[in-house]
C-alpha positions in Angstrom: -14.1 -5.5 18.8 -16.8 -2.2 18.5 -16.4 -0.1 15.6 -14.2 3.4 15.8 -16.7 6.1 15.8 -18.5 6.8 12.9 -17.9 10.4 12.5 -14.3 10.4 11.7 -12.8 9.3 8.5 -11.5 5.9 8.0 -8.3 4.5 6.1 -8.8 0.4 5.5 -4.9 0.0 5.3 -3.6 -3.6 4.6 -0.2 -4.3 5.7 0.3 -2.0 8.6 2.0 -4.1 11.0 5.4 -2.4 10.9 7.6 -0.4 8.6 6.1 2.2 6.2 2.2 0.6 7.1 2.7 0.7 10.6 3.9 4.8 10.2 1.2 5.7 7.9 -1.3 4.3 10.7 0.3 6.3 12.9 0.2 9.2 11.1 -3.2 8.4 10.1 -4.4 8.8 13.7 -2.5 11.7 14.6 -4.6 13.4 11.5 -8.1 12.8 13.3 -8.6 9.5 11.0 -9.8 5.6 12.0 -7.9 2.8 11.0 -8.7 -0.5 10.0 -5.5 -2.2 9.7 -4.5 -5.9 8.1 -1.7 -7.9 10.0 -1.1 -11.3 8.8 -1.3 -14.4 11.3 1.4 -14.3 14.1 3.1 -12.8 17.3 1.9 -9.4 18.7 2.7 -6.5 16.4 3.4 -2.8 16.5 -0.1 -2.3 15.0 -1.7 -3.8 18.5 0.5 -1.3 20.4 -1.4 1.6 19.0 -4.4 0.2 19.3 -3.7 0.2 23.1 -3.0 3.4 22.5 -6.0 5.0 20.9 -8.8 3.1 22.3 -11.5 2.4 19.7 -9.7 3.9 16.9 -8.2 1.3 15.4 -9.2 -2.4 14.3 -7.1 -5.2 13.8 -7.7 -7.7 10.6 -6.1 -10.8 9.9 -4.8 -10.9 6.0 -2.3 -12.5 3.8 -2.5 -10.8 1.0 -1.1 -13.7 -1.1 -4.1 -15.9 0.1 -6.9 -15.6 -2.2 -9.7 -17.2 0.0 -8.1 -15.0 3.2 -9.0 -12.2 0.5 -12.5 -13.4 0.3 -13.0 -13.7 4.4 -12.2 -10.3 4.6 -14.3 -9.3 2.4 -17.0 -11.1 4.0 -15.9 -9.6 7.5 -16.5 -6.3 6.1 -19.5 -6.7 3.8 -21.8 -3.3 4.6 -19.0 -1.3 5.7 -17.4 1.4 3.9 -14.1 3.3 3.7 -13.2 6.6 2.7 -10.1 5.2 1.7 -7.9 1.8 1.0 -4.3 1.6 0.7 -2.9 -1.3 -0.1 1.3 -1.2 1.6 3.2 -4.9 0.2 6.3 -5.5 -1.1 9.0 -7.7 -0.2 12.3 -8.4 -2.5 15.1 -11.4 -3.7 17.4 -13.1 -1.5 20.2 -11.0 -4.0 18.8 -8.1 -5.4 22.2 -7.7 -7.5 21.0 -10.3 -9.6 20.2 -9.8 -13.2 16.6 -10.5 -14.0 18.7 -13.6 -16.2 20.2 -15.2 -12.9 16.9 -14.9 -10.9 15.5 -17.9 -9.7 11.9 -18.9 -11.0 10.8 -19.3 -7.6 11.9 -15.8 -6.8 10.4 -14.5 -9.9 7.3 -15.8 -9.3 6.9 -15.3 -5.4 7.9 -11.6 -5.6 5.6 -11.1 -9.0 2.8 -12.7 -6.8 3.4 -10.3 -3.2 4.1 -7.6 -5.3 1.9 -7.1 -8.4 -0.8 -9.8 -7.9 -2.0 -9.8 -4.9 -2.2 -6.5 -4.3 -4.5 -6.0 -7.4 -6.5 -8.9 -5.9 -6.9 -7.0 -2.7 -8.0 -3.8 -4.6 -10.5 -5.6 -7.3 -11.7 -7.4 -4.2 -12.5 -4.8 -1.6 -13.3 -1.5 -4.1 -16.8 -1.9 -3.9 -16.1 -0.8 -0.1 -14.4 2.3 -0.4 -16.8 5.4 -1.2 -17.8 7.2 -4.8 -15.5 10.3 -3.6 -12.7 7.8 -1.6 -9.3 7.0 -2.8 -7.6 4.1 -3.5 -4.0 4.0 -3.1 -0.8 1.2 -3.5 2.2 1.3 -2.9 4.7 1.2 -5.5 8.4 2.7 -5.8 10.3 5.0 -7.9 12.3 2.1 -8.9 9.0 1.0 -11.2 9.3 4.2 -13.5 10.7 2.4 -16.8 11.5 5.9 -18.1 13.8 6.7 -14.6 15.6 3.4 -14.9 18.6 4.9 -16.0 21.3 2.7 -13.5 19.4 -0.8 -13.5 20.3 -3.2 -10.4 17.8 -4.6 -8.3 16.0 -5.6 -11.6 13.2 -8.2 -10.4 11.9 -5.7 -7.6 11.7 -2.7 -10.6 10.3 -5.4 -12.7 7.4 -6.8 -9.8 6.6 -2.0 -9.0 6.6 -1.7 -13.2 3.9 -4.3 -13.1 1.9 -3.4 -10.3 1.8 0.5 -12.1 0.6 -1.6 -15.0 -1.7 -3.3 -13.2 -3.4 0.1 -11.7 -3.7 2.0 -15.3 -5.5 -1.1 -16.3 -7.8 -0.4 -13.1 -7.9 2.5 -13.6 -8.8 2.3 -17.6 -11.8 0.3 -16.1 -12.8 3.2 -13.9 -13.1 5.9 -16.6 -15.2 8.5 -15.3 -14.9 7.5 -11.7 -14.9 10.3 -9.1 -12.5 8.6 -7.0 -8.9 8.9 -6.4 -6.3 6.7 -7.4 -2.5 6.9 -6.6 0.4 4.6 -7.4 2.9 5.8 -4.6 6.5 6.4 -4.6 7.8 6.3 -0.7 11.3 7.3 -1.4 13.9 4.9 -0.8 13.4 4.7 3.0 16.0 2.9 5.7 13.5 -0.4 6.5 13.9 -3.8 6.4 12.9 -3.8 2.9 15.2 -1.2 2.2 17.7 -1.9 4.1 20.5 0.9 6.2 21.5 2.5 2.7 18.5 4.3 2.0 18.4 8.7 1.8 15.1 8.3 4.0 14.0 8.0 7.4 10.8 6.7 7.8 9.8 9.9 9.8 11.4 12.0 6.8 9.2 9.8 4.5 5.6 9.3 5.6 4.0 12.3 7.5 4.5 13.7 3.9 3.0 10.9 1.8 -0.2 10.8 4.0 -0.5 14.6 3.2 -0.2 14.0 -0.5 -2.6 11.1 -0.3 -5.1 13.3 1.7 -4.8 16.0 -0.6 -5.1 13.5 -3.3 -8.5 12.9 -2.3 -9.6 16.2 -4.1 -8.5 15.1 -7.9 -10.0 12.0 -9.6 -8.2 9.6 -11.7 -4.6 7.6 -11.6 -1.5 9.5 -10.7 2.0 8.6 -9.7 3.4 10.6 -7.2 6.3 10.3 -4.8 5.8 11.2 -0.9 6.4 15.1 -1.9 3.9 15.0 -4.2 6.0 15.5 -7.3 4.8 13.0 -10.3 6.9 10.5 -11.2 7.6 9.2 -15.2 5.7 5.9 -15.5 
């Protein structure tokens, strides 16, 4: 597949084949940027349609984030190439996410700990050195993994997994003192997908044109934030 043009901008997005990922693509185009988006191994997504749709504007990669040496091939795939940005959109929850973090399964523990915290921190420690001196590198995390807005509980292993990825990206971020890039830790908004099922306040059109506009004017301001899709900053 050729490469999008090389004048316009470029988002490397990994998990855009549906959902919030597959919207901030989308939006991502309509803004004038290239997008180089990660789908993992399967059927047809709603990431190829809009590659049909905007010829040479977006690429298609193959990742599962929670395969280290798929990690690597990417990598690899896109040694000499670099991004003006990397956002890195996983999450997935429990079978029962009324369950007390005492009544969780290890299994569940440790499968959402390793989609959600992880591997996502793999994805960014891997594929930094690809993203430019002035980029921005972005994850997405939740208002559920603010410890000091957790004043209801309930769905106690996801909050735990987003409390740990926020973690996760000050230590990153400790690591990049001085650093002219961006980094975000962002807060969607509790948004009616499959992962958040038909309850939540948001649409996805109500959530994302407006997170893409915070993380483009993000791009501006060095350093770790936490910000929700209006740009507000949430407690960590």
């Amino acid at each position: 597949m050729p490469h999008p043009h090389p004048s316009r901008r470029t988002i490397l997005l990994i998990g855009a084949s549906r959902g919030l990922g597959h919207a901030m693509a989308a939006e991502f185009l309509k803004q004038g940027w290239n997008v180089v988006g990660t789908v993992r191994d399967g059927p047809r997504t709603l990431l190829h349609d809009l590659a049909d749709a905007h010829a040479g504007r977006v690429e298609i990669e193959t990742l599962d984030i929670c395969a280290p040496d798929q990690i690597a091939a990417l990598r690899g795939r896109l040694s000499g190439r670099m991004f003006d940005m990397l956002f890195v959109n996983a999450g997935t929850t429990n079978r029962d996410p009324t369950q007390t973090i005492g009544e969780v399964s290890t299994d569940d523990f440790v499968h959402l700990m390793i989609t959600n915290a992880l591997s996502p921190m793999r994805v960014i420690e891997s594929l930094e050195p690809c993203v430019a001196a002035t980029g921005l590198i972005g994850v997405m995390s939740s208002g559920q993994g603010s410890i000091g807005n957790n004043e209801t509980g309930q769905r106690e292993l996801y909050r735990g997994t987003k409390a740990a990825l926020n973690m996760f990206m000050r230590s990153f971020a400790a690591r990049q003192a001085g650093t002219s890039r961006a980094l975000v830790a962002m807060a969607p908004g509790w948004v009616r997908t499959d992962l958040g099922g038909p309850d939540g306040k948001l649409s996805i059109e109500e959530s994302i044109p407006s997170l893409v506009q915070v993380l483009l004017a993000k791009q501006a301001t060095p350093g770790l934030q936490y910000l929700d899709y209006l740009g507000r900053t949430v407690p960590w």
